[in-house]
C-alpha distance (Angstrom), angle and dihedral (degrees) to the residues before:
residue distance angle dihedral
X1 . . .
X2 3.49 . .
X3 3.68 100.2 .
X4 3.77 90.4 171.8
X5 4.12 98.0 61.0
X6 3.89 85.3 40.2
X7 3.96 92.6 62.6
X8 3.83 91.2 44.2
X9 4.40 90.5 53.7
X10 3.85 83.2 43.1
X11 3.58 97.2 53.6
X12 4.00 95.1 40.0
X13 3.85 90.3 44.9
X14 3.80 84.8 51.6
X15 4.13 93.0 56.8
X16 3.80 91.3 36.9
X17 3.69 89.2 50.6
X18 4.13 82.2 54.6
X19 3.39 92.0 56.6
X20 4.28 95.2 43.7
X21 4.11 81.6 45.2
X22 4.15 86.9 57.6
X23 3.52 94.3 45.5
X24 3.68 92.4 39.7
X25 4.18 91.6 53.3
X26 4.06 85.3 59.5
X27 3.65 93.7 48.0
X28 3.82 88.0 57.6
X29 3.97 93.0 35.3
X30 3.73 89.0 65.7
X31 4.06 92.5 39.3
X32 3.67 91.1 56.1
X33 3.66 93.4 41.4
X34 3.46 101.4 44.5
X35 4.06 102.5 11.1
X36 4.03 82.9 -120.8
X37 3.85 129.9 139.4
X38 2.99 101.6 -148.3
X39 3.94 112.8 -144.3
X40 3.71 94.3 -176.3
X41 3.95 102.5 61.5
X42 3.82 98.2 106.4
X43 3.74 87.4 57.7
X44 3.77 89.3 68.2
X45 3.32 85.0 58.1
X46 3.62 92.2 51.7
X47 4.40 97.9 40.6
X48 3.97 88.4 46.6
X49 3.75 95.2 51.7
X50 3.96 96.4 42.5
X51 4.27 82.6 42.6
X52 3.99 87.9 56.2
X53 3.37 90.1 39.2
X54 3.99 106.5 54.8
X55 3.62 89.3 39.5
X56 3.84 95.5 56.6
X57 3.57 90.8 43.7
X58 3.54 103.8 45.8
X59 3.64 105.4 26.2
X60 3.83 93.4 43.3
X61 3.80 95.8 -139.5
X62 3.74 129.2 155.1
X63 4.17 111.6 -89.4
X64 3.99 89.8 -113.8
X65 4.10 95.0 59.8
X66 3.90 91.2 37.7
X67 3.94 92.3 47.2
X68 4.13 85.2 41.0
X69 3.99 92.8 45.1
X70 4.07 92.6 43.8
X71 3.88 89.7 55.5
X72 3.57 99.8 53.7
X73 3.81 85.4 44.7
X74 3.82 88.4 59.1
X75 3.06 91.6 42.3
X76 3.93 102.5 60.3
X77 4.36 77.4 36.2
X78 3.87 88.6 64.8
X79 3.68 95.1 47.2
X80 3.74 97.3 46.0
X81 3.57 92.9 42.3
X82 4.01 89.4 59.5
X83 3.92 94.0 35.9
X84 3.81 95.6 52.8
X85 4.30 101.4 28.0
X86 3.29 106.4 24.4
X87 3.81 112.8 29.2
X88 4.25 90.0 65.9
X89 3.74 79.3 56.1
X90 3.80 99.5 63.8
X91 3.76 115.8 105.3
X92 3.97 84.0 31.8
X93 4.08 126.5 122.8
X94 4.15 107.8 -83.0
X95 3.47 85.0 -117.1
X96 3.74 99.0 54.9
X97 3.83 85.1 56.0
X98 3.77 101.6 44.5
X99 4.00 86.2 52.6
X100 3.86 89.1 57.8
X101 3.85 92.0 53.7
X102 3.91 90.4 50.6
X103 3.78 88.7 45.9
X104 3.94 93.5 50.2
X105 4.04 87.0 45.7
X106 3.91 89.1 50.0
X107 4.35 91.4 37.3
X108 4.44 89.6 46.0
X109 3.84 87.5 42.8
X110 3.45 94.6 64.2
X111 3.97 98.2 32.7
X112 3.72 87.1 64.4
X113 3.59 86.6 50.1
X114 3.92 97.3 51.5
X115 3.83 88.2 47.9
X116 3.42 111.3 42.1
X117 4.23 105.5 15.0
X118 3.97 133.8 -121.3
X119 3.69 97.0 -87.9
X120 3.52 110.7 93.9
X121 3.80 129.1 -111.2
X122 4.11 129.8 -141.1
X123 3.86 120.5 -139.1
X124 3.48 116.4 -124.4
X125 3.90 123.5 -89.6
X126 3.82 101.1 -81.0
X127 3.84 100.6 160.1
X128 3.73 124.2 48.7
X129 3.80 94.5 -127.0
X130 3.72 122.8 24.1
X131 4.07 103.2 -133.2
X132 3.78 127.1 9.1
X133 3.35 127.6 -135.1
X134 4.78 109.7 -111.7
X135 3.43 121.4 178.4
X136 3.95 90.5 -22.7
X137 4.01 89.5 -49.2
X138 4.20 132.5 116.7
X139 3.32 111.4 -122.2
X140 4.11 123.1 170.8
X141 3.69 113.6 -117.1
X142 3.74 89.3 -132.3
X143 3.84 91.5 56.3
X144 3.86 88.1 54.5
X145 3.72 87.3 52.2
X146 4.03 89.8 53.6
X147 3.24 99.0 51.1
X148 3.96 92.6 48.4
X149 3.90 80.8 48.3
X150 3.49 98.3 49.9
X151 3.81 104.8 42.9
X152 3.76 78.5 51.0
X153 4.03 96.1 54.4
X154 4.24 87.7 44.6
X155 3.49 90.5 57.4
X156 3.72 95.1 39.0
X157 4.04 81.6 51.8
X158 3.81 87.5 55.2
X159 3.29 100.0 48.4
X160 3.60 93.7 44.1
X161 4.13 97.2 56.5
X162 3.80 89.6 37.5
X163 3.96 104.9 44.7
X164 4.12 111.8 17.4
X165 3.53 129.8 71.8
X166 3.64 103.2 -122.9
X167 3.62 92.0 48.8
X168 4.17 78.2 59.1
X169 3.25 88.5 56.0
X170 3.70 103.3 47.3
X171 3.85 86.7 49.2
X172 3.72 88.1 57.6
X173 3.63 92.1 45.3
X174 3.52 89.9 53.5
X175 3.99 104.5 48.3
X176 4.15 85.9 42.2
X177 3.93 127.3 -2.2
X178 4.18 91.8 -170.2
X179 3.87 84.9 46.4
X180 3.77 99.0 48.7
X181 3.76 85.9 44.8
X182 3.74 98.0 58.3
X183 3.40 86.0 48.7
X184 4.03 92.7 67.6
X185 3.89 90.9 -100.5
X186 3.98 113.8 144.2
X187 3.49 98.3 -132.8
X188 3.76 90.0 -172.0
X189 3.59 93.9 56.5
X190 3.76 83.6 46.4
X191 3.89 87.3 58.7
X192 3.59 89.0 54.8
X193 2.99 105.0 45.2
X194 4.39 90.1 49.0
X195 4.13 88.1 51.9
X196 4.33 94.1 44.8
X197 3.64 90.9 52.9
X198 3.36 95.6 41.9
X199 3.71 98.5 53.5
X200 3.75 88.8 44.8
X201 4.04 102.6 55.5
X202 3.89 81.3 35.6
X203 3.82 89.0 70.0
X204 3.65 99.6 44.5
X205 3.70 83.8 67.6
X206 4.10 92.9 49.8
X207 3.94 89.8 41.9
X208 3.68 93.8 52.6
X209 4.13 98.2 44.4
X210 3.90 83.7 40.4
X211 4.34 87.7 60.4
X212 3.88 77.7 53.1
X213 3.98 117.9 34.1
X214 3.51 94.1 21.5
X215 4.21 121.5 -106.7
X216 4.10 115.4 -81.3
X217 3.59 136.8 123.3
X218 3.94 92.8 -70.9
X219 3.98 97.5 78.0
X220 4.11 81.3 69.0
X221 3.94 79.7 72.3
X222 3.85 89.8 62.0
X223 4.09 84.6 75.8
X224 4.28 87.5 55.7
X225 3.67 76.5 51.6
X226 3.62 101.7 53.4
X227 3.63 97.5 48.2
X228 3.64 101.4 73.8
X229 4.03 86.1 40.7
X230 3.69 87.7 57.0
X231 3.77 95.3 39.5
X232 3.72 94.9 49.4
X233 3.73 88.3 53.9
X234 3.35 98.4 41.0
X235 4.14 133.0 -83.2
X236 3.77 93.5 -120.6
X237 4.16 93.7 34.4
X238 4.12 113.4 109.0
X239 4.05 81.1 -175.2
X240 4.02 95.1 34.9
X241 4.58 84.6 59.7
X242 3.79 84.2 58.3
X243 3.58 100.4 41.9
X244 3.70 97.0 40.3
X245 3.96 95.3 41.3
X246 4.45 82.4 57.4
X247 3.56 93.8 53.3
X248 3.40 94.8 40.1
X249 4.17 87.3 49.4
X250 3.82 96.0 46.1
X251 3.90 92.5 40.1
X252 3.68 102.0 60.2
X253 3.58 90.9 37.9
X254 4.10 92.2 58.0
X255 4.04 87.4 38.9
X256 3.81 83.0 56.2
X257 4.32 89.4 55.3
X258 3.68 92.3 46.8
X259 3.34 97.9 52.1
X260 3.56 96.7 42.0
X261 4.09 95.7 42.8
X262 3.67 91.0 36.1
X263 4.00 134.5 -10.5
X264 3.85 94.4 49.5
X265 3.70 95.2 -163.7
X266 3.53 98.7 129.7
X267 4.04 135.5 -130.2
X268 4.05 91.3 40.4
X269 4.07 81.2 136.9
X270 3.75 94.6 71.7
X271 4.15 102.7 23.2
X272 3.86 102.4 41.7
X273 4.17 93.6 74.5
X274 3.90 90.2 54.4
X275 4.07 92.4 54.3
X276 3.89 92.2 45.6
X277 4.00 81.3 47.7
X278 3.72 92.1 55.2
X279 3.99 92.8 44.2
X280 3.39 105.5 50.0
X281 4.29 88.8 43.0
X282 3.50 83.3 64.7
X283 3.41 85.9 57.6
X284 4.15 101.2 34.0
X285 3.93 108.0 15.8
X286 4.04 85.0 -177.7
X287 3.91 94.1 48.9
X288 3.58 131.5 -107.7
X289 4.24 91.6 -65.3
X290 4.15 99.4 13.2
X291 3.82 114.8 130.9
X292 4.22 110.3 -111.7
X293 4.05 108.3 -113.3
X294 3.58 101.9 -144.1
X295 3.47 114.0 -174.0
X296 4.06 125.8 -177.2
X297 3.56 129.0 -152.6
């Protein structure tokens, strides 16, 4: 066995699994917010990178402004997007709602297509070498950079729902919307607020696998992704995202060596999370951290 090549997938699944983890924390931060699953999360991914993207390309600017400038464009994206979609939609059946967020992941999907083409793009060199050399192992610059960036946006997240008062107030909205109302919260501003930050750690994630894969319409698959991360952990779990989005990482990264060294069955990288999903559902139908909905008749 080549113990070598199976530390390097480990250690890669482990920082991708970072990255699925921070995109899988927004996923639930608009469910619990907003009781929304929201269909269109990989397409953050996939505006943010493209944003980045076009503006270090054709406005020549330094990766720091252009990564800066792209997340307060996502930002004020997020917010609009819920304001002018979504907001009309509140008071609506569940599955009147979900249907918009597949249609805006279908209508963005092809907008990104019309602008910018099906061939994919390369960033810019940012870093002076492309991978650095740990402990005898490879690993891309721009991967270091993500996980700096995302053990920086989970504590930010902590600190946010623990300390500040909108994070209060989106932890109200959360447990009960008609009880964080009465209590003089805006849950429409709490909406808002759920989608803008969502959209904005969302594309981190696409930015920093488009400095590595390249940017097309394929990081929109990192949202199919997500889902059974976010699942597995649990829909309403902060801590179940991370968890889930690590296994999830690591697991189709060591599917990917076994099949390769061994099985030779081909696409284990993208099928083995959804049977490990199914198997230990059987086992947990809320996830490994979800809260138990028991209802009484």
């Amino acid at each position: 066995m080549n113990f070598e090549l199976l530390i390097q997938l480990i250690v890669n699944g482990l920082i991708v699994g970072l990255l699925y983890g921070v995109v899988g924390m927004c996923f639930v931060l608009v469910y619990k917010s907003t009781q929304i699953v929201n269909f269109a999360q990989g397409e953050f991914l996939l505006v943010g990178a493209w944003v980045c993207w076009a503006v270090l390309i054709y406005l020549e600017l330094p990766f720091v402004v252009g990564f800066l400038l792209t997340m307060a464009f996502m930002a004020i994206f997020g917010v609009l997007l819920q304001m002018i979609v979504l907001r009309p939609m509140i008071g609506e059946p569940i599955i009147s709602v979900i249907m918009i967020t597949i249609g805006l992941s279908i209508f963005f999907q092809a907008l990104m297509k019309w602008i910018f083409g099906v061939s994919a793009q390369s960033y810019p060199q940012v870093f002076t070498t492309n991978s650095i050399q740990i402990f005898g192992l490879n690993i891309e610059a721009a991967y270091l950079m993500s996980t700096v960036i995302a053990l920086i946006i989970m504590v930010a997240f902590y600190l946010f729902f623990k300390h500040s008062k909108y994070g209060l107030a989106m932890r109200a909205t959360a447990f009960d919307q008609q009880i964080a109302q009465s209590l003089g919260i805006s849950v429409k501003q709490v909406f808002a607020m759920s989608w803008g930050i969502a959209a904005t750690v969302s594309a981190t994630a696409g930015i920093v696998i488009g400095m590595v894969n390249g940017v097309s319409n394929s990081l929109s698959l990192i949202g199919i992704k997500v889902f059974p991360a976010v699942i597995l952990g649990g829909l309403d779990s902060i801590i179940g995202a991370i968890v889930g989005g690590l296994i999830i990482g690591v697991l189709e990264n060591v599917a990917e060596f076994f099949d390769s060294q061994y099985l030779h069955v081909g696409n284990m990288y993208d099928i083995a999370p959804f049977y490990v999903l199914l198997v230990i559902l059987w086992f947990k139908p809320y996830g490994l951290f979800g809260t138990k909905d028991i209802e009484r008749i």
